[in-house]
N, C-alpha and C positions, 0 to 999 in steps of 0.2 A: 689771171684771176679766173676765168674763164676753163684754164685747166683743171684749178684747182676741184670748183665746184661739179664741170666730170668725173673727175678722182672721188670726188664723196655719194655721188651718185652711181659710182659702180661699186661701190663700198657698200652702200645702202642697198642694193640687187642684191650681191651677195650673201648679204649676211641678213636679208628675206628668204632667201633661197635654203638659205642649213637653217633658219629657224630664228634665231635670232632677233626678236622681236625689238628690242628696247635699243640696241646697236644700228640695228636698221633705223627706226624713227629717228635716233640723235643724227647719224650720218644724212640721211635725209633732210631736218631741217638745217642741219646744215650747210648740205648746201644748195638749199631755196633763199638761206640768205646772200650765202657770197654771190648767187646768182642775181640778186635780187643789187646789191651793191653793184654787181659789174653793170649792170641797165644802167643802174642809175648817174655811173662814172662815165659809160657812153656814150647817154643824153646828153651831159654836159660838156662832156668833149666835143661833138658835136655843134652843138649849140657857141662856146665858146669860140672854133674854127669858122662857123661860118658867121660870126659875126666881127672875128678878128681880120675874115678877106676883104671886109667892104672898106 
């Protein structure tokens, strides 16, 4: 997941870069969200392991 939302952040560079205004923003929020889901998958993974070692 983690890749993914790299992959749309150099999506979103890019296509800042040639001008692309409205490609760039969509690529960008997208991926603040899947960034935004991987934390929050993490936290809970986290969270879940260490309450599952005790």
């Amino acid at each position: 997941m983690l890749y993914w939302a790299a992959a749309f952040f150099i999506i979103a560079l890019i296509a800042g870069v040639m001008g692309f205004g409205g490609i760039a923003a969509a690529s960008a929020g997208v991926a603040k969200v899947i960034f935004f889901i991987f934390l929050i998958l993490f936290v809970l993974s986290l969270f879940s392991n260490a309450f599952r070692a005790r």
